[in-house]
C-alpha positions in Angstrom: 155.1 112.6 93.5 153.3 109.5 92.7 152.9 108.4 96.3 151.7 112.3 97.3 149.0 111.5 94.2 147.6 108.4 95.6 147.5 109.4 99.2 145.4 112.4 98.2 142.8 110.1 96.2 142.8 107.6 99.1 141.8 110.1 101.0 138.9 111.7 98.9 135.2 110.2 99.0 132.5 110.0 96.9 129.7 111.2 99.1 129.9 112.4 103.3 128.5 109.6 105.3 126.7 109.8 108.4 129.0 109.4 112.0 128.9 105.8 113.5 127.1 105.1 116.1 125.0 108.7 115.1 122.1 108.2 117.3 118.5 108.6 115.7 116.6 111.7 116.1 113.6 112.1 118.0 110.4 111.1 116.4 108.1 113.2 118.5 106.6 115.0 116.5 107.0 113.7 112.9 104.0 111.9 110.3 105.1 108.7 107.9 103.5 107.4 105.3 104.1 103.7 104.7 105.5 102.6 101.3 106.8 99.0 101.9 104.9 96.6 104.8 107.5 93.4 105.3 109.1 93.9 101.5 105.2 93.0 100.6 104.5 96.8 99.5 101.1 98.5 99.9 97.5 98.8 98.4 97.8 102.3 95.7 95.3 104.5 97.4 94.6 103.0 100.7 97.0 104.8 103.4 98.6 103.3 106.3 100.3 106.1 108.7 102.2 107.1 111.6 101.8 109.7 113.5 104.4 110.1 116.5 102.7 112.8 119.0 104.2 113.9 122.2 103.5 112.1 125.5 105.4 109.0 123.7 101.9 108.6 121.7 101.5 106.9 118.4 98.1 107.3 116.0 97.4 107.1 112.4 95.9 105.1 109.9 96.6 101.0 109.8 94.2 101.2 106.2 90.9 100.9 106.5 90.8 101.6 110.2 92.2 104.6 113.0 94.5 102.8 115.6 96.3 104.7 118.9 99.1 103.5 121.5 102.3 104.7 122.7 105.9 104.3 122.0 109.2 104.7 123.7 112.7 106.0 121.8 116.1 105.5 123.3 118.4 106.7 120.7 117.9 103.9 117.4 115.9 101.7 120.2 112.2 102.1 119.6 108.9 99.9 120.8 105.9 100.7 119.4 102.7 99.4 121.4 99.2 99.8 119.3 96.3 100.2 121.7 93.5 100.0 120.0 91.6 100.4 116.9 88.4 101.8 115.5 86.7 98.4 114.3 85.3 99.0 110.3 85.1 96.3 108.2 86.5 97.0 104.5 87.7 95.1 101.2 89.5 92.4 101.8 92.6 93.8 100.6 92.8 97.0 103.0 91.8 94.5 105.9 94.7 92.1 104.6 97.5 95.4 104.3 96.1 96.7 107.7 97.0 93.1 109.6 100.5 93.5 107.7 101.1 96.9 109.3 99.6 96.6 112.9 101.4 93.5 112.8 104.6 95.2 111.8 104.5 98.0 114.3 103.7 95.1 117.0 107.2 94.0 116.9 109.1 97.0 115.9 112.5 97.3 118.2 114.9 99.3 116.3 114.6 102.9 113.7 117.1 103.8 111.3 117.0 106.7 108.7 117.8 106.0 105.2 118.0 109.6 103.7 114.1 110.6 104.2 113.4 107.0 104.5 112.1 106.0 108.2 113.1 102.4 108.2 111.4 100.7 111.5 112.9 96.8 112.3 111.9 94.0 114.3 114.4 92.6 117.0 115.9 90.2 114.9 117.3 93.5 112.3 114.0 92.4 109.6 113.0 95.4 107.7 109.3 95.4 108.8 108.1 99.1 107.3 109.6 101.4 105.3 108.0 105.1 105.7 108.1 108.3 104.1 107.9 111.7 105.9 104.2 113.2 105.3 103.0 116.9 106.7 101.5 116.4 110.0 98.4 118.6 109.1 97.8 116.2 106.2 98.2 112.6 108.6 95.7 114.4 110.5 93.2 115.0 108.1 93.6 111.6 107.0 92.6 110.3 110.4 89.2 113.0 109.9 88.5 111.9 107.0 84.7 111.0 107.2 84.9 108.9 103.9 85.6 104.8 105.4 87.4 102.1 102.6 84.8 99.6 102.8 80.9 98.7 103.5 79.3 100.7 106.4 75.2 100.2 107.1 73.4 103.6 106.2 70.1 102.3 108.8 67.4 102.5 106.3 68.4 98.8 104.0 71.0 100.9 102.3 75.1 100.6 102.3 77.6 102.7 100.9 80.9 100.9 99.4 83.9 103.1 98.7 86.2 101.3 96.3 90.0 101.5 97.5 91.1 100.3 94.7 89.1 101.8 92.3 87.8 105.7 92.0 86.8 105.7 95.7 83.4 107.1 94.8 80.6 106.2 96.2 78.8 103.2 95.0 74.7 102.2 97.0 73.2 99.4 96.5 70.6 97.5 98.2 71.5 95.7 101.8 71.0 92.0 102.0 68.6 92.2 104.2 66.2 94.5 102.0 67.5 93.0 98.7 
C-alpha cells in the first residue's frame, strides 16, 4: 500500500510545464513593451517597443526616437536587424535607454516565452530585453504620437522641452540663440 502511495505522489506535479524542445510561436504580428534593457531596467514613462509586422518587419519606439528593420524567426532562432531611425535629440536619459535597446535588439539570436514574458537573448544565452505583450493599436499610436521626449526648434527662437521624467507637459523657453 505504501509503495502504491508513493508511486502516485511521484507521479503528481505541482504545475503543467511546457513540452521540450516546444518551438516558439510566431511573432508576426504581436507588440512588446520593454520592461528590463540588459538587467539595467527602463526610464518610468519613456517607452521602448516592438512591433513585429508581416513581411519579417520590425518598428517601434527605441525611446525618444521611431526605428524600422526586419527580422527573421526559425522556431526559438530569431535576428533582429534595425534599419534605421528617426534622428531627435532628447534628455540624456531617454538617449542613454534608447542606445541600451537598439543595442540589445542588434545582437538578439534567440526568443523564449516566460508566461507573457517575451524574453529576447544574445548568441551567447544573455538576457538582453525582457518584454511585455501591448495592444497593437496602442504600439501604433505610440509611434503617432506627435508629442517628442526631448528639445525640438519651433523656428521663431523658441523650443519646446517635454520632460520624460517628469509631467511631460510642455515647458518654452527662450532658444540660445535669441536668449
Amino acid at each position: 500500500m505504501l509503495a502504491v502511495a508513493l508511486l502516485a505522489f511521484g507521479c503528481t506535479s505541482a504545475a503543467p510545464t511546457a513540452p521540450a524542445g516546444a518551438a516558439l510561436a510566431s511573432l508576426e504580428g504581436t507588440a512588446w513593451l520593454a520592461e528590463d534593457i540588459d538587467g539595467g531596467g527602463v526610464v518610468d514613462r519613456v517607452q521602448s517597443t516592438l512591433i513585429f509586422d508581416a513581411g519579417q518587419k520590425v518598428a517601434g519606439r527605441a525611446a525618444c526616437n521611431r526605428y524600422f528593420g526586419t527580422y527573421q524567426q526559425s522556431g526559438d532562432m530569431v535576428e533582429i536587424r534595425p534599419g534605421g531611425t528617426t534622428r531627435m535629440a532628447c534628455l540624456p536619459a531617454v538617449m542613454e535607454q534608447e542606445a541600451r535597446f537598439l543595442a540589445a535588439l542588434g545582437a538578439v539570436r534567440k526568443a523564449r516565452r516566460e508566461g507573457d514574458t517575451l524574453v529576447l537573448l544574445d548568441g551567447g544565452g544573455r538576457v538582453r530585453l525582457r518584454l511585455t505583450p501591448i495592444a497593437r493599436q496602442s504600439a501604433e499610436m505610440n509611434l503617432l504620437a506627435t508629442r517628442e521626449l526631448g528639445v525640438r526648434n519651433l523656428g521663431s527662437g523658441l523650443a519646446i522641452q517635454h520632460l520624460a521624467l517628469a509631467d511631460r507637459s510642455p515647458r518654452f523657453r527662450p532658444s540660445a540663440e535669441n536668449a
